[in-house]
C-alpha positions in Angstrom: 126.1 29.6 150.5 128.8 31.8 149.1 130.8 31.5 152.5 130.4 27.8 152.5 131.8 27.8 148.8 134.5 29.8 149.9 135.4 27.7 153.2 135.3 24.5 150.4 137.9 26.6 148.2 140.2 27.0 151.2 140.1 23.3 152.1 140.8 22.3 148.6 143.4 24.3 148.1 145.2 22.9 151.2 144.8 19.4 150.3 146.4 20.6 147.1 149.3 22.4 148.7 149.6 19.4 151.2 149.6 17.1 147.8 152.7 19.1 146.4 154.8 19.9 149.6 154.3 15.5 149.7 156.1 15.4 146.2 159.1 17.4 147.7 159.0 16.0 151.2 162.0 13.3 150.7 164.3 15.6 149.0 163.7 18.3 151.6 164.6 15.7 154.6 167.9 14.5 152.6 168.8 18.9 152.1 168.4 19.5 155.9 169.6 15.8 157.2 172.9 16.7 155.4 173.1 19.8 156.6 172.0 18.9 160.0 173.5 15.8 160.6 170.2 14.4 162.6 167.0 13.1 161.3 165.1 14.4 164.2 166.4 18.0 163.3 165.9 17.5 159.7 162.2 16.0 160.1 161.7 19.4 161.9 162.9 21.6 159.7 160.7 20.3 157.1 157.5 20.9 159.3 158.7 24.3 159.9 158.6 24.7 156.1 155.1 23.0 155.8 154.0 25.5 157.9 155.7 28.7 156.8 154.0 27.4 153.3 150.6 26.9 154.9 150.9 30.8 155.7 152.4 31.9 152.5 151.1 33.6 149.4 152.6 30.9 146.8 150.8 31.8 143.8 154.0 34.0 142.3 155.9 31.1 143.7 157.1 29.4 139.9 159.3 26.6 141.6 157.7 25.3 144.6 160.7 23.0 145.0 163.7 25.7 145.2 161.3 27.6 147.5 161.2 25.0 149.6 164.5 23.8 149.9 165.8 27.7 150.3 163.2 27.8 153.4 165.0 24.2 154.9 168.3 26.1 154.7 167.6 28.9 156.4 165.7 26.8 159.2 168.8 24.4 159.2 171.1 27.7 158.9 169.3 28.9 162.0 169.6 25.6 164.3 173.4 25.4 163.1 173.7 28.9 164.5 172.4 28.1 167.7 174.3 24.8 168.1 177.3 26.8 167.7 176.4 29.2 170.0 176.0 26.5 172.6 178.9 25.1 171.8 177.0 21.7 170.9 177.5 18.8 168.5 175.6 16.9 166.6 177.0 13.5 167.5 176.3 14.2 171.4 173.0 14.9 170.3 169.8 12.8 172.0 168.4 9.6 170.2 166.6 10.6 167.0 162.9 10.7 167.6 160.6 8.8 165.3 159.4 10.9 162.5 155.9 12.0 162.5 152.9 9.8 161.3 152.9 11.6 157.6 156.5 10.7 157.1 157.4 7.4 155.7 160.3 6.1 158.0 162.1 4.6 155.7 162.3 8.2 153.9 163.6 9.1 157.3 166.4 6.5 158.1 167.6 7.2 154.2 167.8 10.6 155.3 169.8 10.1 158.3 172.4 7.3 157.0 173.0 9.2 153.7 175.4 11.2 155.6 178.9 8.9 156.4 180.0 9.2 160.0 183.5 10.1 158.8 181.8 12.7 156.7 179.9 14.0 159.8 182.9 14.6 161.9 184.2 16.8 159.2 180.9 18.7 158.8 181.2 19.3 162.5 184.3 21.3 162.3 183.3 24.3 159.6 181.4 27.3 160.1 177.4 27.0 159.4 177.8 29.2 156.4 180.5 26.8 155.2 179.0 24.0 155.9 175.5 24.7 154.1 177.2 26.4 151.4 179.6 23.3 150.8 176.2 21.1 151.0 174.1 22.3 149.2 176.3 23.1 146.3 178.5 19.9 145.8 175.9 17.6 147.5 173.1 19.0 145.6 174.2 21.3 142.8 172.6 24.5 144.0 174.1 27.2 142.4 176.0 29.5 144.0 173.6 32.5 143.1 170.7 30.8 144.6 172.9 29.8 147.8 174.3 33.4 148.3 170.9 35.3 149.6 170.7 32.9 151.9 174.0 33.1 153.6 173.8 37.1 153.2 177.0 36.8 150.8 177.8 37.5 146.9 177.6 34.4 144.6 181.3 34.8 144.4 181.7 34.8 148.4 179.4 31.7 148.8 181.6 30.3 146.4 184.5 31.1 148.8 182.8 29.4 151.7 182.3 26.5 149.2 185.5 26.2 148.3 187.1 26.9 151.6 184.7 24.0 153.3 185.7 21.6 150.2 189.6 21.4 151.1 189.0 21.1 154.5 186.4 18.0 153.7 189.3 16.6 151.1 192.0 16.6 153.5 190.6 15.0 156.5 188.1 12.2 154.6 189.4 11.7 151.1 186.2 9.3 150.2 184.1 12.3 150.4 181.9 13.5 147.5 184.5 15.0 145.7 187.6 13.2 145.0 190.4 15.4 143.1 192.3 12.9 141.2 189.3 11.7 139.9 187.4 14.5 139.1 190.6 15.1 136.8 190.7 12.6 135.2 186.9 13.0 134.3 187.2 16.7 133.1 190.0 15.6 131.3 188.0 12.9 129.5 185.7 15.7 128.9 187.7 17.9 127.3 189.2 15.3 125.4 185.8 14.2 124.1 184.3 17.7 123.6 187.0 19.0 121.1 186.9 15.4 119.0 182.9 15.8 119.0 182.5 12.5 120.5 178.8 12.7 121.8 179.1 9.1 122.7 181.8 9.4 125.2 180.6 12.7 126.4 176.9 11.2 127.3 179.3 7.9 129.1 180.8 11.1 131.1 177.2 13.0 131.9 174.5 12.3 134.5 171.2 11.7 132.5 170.0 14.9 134.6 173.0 17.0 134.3 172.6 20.3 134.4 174.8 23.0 132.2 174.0 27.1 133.7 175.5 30.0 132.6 176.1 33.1 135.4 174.4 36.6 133.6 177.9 38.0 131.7 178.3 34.2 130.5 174.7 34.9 129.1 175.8 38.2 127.5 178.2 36.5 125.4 175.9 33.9 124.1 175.6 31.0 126.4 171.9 29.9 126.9 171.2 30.5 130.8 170.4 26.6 131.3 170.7 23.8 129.4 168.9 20.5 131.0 169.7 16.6 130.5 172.6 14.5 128.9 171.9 14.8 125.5 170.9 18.3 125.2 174.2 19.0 127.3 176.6 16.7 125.3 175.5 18.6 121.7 176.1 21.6 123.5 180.0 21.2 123.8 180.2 18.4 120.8 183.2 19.8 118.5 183.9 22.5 121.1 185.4 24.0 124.1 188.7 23.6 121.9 190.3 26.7 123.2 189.4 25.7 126.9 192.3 24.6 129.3 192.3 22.6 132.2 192.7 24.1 135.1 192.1 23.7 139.1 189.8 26.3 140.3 189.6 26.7 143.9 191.3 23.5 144.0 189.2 21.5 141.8 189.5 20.2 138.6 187.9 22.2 136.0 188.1 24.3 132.5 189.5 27.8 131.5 189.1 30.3 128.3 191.7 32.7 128.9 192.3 35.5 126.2 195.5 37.5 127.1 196.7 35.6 129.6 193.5 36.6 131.4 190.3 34.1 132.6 187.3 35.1 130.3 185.1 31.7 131.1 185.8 29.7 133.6 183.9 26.1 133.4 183.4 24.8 137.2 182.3 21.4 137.2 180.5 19.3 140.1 181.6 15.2 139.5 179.1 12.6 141.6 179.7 8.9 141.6 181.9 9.0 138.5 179.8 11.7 136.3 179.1 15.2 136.0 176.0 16.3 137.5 176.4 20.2 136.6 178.7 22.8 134.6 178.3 26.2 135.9 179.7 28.9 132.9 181.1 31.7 134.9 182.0 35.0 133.5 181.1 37.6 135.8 184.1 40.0 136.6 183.8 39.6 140.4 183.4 36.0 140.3 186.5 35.5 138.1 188.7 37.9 140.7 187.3 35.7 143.5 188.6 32.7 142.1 192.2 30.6 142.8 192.8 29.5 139.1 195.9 27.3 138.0 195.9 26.2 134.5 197.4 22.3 134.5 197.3 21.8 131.0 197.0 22.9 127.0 
């Protein structure tokens, strides 16, 4: 009786696990579809990390979701390796195979055509580790400490390959995900609203499901280590950020606290369709050295 309750326990506890990988299933094939390029790859990554779950102890696991999407970018890291050793690309790959009977297909085609061709091509021509760096940071605002242990780098170096992916991207398809003209003039608005405590034209600014981090020395000095939603994230800099400059940082428009001439915060920002979807806070010594800062402004 007690093995039968047992073998019940097992089987409900699947269905359970089943139930939540489900939840995360459509954001997992949009992660590896933009980093693969192919909605046949990227429907197999995610069963790879179905099944890696299925034989994984999760219960220290607090957030199923980042666990999940760090196991697609290693799979997808791993098939971009071996692409590159065979000197393949994705656009000569075969005709996408229909996804499997659990996955909705619509799910799947969104997947696939949420990466422009013209976007593609680009993608094509960086290294793996630049090109999931580059994704899942300014695609889906992973921070750069969560991206670095998978590429076997520092935060500060994954932000290198970031950075480094992003120009290429902006010089050979301008209408990719981050514009630089743009982006300044929305940092600038920023600023501009920030310092006049205008939490009105800071929330017109924001995503509703921004996201404001702070790296561990930013932390040190008093900056909460996340800070979640508009609102919450508009009262945070309301009638601040006064003695922040605007700067380019690795290129990008973005936000400087210098004290003797020398970077003490730097504010990185991450602009999608016209508003801010995160603020990374970054103070840590290495990071700082790491970075090509050029102050634009007062």
């Amino acid at each position: 009786m007690t093995g039968s309750d047992g073998k019940a326990d097992d089987v409900d506890e699947r269905d359970w696990l089943a139930q939540r990988f489900e939840e995360h299933r459509t954001h997992l094939l949009a992660v590896a579809a933009r980093i693969l390029g192919s909605a046949g790859d990227a429907e197999d990554a995610v069963q790879e990390a179905w099944l890696r779950l299925s034989r994984s102890d999760t219960a220290a696991v607090e957030n199923l979701g980042g666990w999940l999407t760090t196991v697609v970018a290693r799979v997808s890291l791993d098939v971009l390796r071996s692409r590159a050793a065979r000197r393949e690309q994705s656009l000569d790959a075969a005709p996408v195979d229909p996804p499997a009977p659990t996955v909705d297909p619509a799910d799947a085609a969104a997947a696939a055509d949420a990466v422009g061709p013209a976007l593609l091509v680009v993608l094509d021509t960086l290294s793996p580790l630049e090109r999931l760096a580059f994704v899942l940071h300014d695609l889906f605002a992973v921070p750069f400490d969560e991206i670095a242990p998978i590429v076997g780098r520092s935060p500060a170096a994954a932000r290198q390959l970031a950075s480094r992916a992003r120009r290429r991207v902006q010089g050979a398809a301008p209408e990719g995900p981050a514009d630089p003209a743009r982006q300044r003039a929305i940092v600038s608005a920023f600023l501009t609203a920030a310092r006049g405590g205008d939490v009105a034209g800071l929330l017109r600014l924001l995503d509703p499901e921004v996201v404001l981090r702070a790296d561990a020395a930013a932390v040190r000095t008093g900056a909460s280590p996340r800070v979640d939603g508009a609102d919450a994230v508009a009262h945070s800099f309301a009638g601040r950020a006064r003695a922040a400059r605007p700067a380019l940082v690795d290129g990008v428009a973005g936000l400087a606290w210098l004290t003797g001439g020398r970077p003490q915060v730097v504010f990185d920002f991450l602009v999608r369709d016209g508003r801010i979807v995160a603020i990374d806070l970054l103070a840590d010594p290495e990071t700082l050295a790491g970075l090509e800062l050029e102050l634009t402004g007062n």
